[in-house]
C-alpha positions as CSV (number, residue, x, y, z in Angstrom):
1,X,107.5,100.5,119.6
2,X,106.5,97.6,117.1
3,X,103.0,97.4,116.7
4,X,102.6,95.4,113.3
5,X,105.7,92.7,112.9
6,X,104.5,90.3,109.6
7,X,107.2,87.6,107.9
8,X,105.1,85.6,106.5
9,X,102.9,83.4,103.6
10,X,98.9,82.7,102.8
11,X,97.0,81.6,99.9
12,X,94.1,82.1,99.1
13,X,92.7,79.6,95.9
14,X,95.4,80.3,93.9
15,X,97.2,83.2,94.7
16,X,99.9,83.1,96.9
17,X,101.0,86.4,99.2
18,X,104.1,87.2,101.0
19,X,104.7,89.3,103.0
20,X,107.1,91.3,105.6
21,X,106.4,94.7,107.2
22,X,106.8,96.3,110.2
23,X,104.8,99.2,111.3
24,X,105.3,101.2,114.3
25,X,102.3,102.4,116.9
26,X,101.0,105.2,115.8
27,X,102.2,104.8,111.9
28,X,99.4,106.0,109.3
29,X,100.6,103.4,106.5
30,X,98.6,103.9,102.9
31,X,98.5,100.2,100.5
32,X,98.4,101.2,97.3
33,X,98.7,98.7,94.2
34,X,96.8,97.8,91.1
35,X,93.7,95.2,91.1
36,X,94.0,91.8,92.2
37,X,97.7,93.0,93.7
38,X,96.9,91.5,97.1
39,X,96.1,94.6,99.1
40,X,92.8,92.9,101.1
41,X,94.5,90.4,101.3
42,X,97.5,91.7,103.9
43,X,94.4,92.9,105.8
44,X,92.5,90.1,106.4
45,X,95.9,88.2,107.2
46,X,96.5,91.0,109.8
47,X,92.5,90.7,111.0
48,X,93.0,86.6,111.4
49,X,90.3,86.1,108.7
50,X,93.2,84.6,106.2
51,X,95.7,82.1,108.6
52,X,99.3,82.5,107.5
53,X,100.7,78.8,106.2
54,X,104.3,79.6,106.9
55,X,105.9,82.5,109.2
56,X,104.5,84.7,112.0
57,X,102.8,87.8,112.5
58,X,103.0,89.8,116.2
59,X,100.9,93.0,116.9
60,X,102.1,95.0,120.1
61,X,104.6,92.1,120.7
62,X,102.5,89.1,121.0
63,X,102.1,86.4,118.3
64,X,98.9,86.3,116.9
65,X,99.7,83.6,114.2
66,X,102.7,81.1,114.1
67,X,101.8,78.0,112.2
68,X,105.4,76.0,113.6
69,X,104.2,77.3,117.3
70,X,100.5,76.1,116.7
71,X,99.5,79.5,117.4
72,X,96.3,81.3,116.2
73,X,94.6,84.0,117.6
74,X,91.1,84.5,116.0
75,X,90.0,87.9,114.7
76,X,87.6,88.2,117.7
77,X,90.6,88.2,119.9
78,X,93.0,90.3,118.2
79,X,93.4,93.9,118.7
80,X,92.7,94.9,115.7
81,X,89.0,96.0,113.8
82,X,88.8,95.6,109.9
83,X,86.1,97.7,108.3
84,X,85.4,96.7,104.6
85,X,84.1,98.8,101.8
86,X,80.8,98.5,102.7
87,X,81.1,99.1,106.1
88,X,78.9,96.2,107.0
89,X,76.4,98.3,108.4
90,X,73.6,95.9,110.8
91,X,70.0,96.9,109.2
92,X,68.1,95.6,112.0
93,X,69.7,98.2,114.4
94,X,69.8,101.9,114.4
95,X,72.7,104.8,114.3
96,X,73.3,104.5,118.0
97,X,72.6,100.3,118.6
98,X,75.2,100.3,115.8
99,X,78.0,102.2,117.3
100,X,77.8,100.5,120.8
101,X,77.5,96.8,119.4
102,X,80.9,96.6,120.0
103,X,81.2,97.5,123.2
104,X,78.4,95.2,124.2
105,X,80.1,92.2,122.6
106,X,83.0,92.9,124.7
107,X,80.7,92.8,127.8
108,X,81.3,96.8,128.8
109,X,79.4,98.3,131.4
110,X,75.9,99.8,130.7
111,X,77.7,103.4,131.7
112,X,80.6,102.9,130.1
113,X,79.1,102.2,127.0
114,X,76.3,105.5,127.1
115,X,79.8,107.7,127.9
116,X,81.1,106.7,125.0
117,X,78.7,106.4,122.3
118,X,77.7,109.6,123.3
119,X,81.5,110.9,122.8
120,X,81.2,108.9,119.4
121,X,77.8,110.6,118.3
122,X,79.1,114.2,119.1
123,X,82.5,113.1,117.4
124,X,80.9,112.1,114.1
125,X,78.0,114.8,113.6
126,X,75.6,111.9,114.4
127,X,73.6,112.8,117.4
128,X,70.8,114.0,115.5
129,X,70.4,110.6,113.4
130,X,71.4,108.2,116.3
131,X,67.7,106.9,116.5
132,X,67.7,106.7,112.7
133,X,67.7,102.8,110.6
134,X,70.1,102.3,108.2
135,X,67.9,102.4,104.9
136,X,67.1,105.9,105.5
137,X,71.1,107.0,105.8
138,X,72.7,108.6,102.7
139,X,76.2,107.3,102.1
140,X,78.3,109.6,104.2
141,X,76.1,109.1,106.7
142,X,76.8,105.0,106.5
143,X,80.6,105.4,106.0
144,X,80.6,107.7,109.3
145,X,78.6,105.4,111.2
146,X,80.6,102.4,110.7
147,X,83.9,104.6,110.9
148,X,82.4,105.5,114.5
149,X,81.8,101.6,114.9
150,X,85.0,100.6,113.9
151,X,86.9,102.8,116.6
152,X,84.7,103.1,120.1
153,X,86.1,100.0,121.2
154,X,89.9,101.9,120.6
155,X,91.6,98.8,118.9
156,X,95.2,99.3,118.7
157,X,95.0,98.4,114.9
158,X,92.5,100.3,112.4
159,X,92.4,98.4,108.8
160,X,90.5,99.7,106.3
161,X,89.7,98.8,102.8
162,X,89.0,101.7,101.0
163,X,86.2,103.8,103.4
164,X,85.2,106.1,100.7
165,X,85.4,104.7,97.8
166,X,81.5,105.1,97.9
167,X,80.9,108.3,99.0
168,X,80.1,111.5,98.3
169,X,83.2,114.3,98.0
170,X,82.0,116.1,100.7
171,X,81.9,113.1,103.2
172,X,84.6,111.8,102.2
173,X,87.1,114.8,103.0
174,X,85.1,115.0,106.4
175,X,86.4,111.4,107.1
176,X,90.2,111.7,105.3
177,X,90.5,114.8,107.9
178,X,89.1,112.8,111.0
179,X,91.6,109.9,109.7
180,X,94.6,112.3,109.7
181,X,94.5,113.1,113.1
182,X,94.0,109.5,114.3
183,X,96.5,108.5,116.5
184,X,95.7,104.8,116.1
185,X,98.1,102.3,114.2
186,X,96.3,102.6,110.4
187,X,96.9,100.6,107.7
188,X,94.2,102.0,104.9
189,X,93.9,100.2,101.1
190,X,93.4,103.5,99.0
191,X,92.8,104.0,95.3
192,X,92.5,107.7,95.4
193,X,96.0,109.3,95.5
194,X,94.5,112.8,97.2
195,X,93.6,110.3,100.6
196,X,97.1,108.5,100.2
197,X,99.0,112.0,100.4
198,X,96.5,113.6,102.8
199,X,96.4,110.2,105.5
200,X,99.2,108.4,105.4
201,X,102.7,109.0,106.9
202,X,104.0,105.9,104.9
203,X,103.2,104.2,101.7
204,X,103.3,100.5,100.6
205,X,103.0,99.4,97.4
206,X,102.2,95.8,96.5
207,X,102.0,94.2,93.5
208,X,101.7,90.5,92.6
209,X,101.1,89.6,96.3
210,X,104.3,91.1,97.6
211,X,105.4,94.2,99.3
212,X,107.5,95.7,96.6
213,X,108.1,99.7,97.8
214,X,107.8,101.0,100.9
215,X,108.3,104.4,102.4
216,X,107.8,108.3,103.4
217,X,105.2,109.3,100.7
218,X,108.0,112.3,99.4
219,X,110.3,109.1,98.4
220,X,108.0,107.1,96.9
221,X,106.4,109.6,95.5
222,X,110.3,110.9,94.0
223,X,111.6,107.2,93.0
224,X,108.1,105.3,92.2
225,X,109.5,101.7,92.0
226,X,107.2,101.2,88.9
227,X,105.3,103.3,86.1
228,X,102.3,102.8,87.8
229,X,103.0,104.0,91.0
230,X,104.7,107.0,89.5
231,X,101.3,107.8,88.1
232,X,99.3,107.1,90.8
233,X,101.5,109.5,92.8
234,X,101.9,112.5,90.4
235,X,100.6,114.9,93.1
236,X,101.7,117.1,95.3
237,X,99.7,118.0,98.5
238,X,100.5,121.2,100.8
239,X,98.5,122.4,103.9
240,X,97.4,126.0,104.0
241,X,95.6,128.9,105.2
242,X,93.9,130.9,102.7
243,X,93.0,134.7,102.7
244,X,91.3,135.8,99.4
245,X,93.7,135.2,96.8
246,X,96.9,134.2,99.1
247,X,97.4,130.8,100.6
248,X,100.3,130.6,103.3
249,X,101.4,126.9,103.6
250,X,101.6,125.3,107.2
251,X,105.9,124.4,106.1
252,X,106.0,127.6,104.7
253,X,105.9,130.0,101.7
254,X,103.2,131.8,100.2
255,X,101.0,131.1,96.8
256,X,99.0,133.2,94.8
257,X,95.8,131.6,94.2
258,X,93.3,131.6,90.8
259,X,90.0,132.4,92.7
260,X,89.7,134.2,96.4
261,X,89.2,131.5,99.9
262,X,89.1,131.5,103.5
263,X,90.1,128.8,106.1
264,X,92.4,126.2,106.5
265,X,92.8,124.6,103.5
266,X,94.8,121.4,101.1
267,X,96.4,122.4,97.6
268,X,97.0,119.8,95.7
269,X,99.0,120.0,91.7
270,X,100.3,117.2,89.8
271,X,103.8,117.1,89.3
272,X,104.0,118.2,86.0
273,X,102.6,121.6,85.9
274,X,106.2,122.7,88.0
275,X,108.1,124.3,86.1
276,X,111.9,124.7,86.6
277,X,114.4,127.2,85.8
278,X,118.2,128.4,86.9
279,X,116.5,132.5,87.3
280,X,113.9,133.7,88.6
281,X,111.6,133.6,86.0
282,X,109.2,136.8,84.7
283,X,106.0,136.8,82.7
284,X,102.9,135.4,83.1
285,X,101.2,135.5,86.4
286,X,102.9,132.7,88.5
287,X,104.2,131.3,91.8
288,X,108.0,131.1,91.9
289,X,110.2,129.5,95.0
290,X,113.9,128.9,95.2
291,X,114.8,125.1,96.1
292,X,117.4,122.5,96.3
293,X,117.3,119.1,94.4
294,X,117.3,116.6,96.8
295,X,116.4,113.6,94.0
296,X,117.1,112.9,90.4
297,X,114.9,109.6,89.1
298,X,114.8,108.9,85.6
299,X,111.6,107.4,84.3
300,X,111.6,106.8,80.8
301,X,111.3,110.0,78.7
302,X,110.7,112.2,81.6
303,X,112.5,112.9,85.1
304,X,111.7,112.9,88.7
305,X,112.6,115.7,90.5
306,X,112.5,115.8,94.2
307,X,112.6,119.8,95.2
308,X,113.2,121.1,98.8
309,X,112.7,124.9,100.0
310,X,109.9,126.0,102.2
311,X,108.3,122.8,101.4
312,X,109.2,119.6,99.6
313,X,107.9,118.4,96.4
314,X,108.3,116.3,92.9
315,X,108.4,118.3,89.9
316,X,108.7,116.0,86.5
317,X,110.6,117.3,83.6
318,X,112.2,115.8,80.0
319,X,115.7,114.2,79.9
320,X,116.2,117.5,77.6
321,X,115.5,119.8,79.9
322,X,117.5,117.9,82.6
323,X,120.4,118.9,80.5
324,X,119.5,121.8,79.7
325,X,119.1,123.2,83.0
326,X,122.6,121.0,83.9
327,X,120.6,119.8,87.1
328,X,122.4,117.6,90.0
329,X,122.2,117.2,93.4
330,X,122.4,120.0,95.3
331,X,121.9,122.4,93.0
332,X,119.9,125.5,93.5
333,X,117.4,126.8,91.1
334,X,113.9,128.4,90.5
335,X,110.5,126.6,90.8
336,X,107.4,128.0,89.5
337,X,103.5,126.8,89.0
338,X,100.7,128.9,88.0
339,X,97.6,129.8,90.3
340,X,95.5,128.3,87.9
341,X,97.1,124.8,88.2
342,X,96.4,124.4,91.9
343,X,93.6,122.7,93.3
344,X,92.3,124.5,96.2
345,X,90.2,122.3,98.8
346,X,88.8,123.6,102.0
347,X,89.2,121.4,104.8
348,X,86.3,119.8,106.8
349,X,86.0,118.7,109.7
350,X,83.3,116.5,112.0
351,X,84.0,118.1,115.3
């Protein structure tokens, strides 16, 4: 089903945006461009707080905004809840008054409303702080209280502009986690390539106010549709369970890893540090897989290569070694990174 269907223009002063996506429900899509690109701006054109001049724009089938059909819904209306960077936090009310402001605007019942800000306390590690004001919050605690905001009232579209941009590490792995599992219809502005990888299903890349890429985050990710992007996305990102020194990945495979952990766990390493070779290769201490190359993309000096075997990922090697190695598609060789080039982060989780 087609949740998000945008064909459209806006300006805002003077810069001019078009766009045309459609998302499905449930689709985690990641926006990812330089500054000044245009990204908050397809949000608050999805929101209703920029009116499109030409075009249309339908979420879960029904117009919105159709300036030739005299048709605009106002963001009040709209199905949809836009958190900004900030958060937006109200000073005057505390944790809890917070969280249920939403519901009240909407005119829920009194027991309705204690249900599920109660749900939404437990959910967000807030109960003990729900009586709290918002000067006295850190800023993980803000960013979870207007994440809880943003969702009691279960909009059908989630936008956010970069959530944790101003948080601490810790809090903001808590919330990338919570956002993973969403099943909502999210469409998330991210600078940080780790929460693009970890949250989103899709990526979009926009640049000079239009949509110029998007896709699964392994092809983007393998044929960047500029040098920027390709930097933004040299990273890989696996899900794991570690045992002391051994991390078996959710897809598959095992890796050896530099220092012992326990739990669930993300590995992230940049593209570069993979290593490929047509044998098995000896020496130093090292992980080493067998794949298939699914994607050649030149870049420059250097070459994207998209790898498949237990898991998929992009390795990025010279034009030399490409014909060294006499790589095409299809081809079978030897991957290898070593433990000391792989970022082990433990997963977190509010419930």
């Amino acid at each position: 089903m087609k949740m998000l269907e945008l064909d459209g223009e806006a300006t805002l002063g003077s810069n001019s945006f078009k766009y045309a996506l459609n998302v499905n429900a449930g689709e985690h899509f990641v926006v990812i461009g330089q500054n000044g690109a245009g990204k908050s701006a397809l949000l608050r054109i999805l929101a209703g707080l920029l009116p499109l001049e030409k075009g249309s724009l339908k979420i879960g089938g029904q117009y919105m905004d159709n300036p030739s059909q005299k048709i605009y819904v106002p963001p009040h209306k709209r199905p949809t809840v836009l958190q900004l960077q900030s958060g937006a936090v109200f000073p005057h009310l505390n944790v809890a008054e917070n969280i249920a402001y939403p519901l009240k605007c909407l005119g829920v019942d009194s027991e309705t409303i204690e249900t599920k800000l109660l749900n939404s306390l437990e959910r967000f590690a807030l109960s003990e702080i729900e009586k709290r004001s918002p000067e006295t919050l850190s800023g993980g605690e803000l960013s979870r209280v207007a994440l809880a905001r943003s969702l009691i009232s279960e909009p059908d579209v989630l936008l956010l502009d970069e959530p944790t941009s101003s948080i601490d590490l810790e809090a903001s792995e808590w919330i990338s986690e919570y956002l993973k599992e969403l099943e909502t219809t999210l469409i998330l502005v991210s600078h940080d390539p780790i929460e693009a990888l970890l949250i989103g299903n899709k990526i979009m890349v926009i640049d000079d106010g239009k949509i110029i890429q998007k896709g699964t985050t392994s092809d983007v990710a393998s044929e960047p549709a500029s040098s920027w992007v390709a930097k933004f996305l040299n990273l890989n990102l696996l899900s794991a369970k570690a045992v002391g020194l051994s991390a078996e990945m959710d897809s598959g495979g095992i890796f050896r890893l530099a220092e012992p952990c326990y739990g669930p766990v993300h590995i992230t390493f940049s593209s570069s540090s993979i290593s490929l070779y047509l044998d098995a290769p000896d020496g130093s201490p090292r992980n080493v897989w067998e794949v298939v190359i699914k994607t050649l993309h030149t870049d420059g000096s250097v070459v994207r290569v998209g790898i498949a075997g237990p898991f998929e990922a992009t390795a990025i090697i010279t034009q030399e070694s490409l014909r060294h190695l006499d790589l095409r598609l299809g081809k079978k060789c030897w991957a290898a990174i070593k433990a000391n080039e792989l970022n082990v982060i433990p997963k977190k989780s509010l419930r």
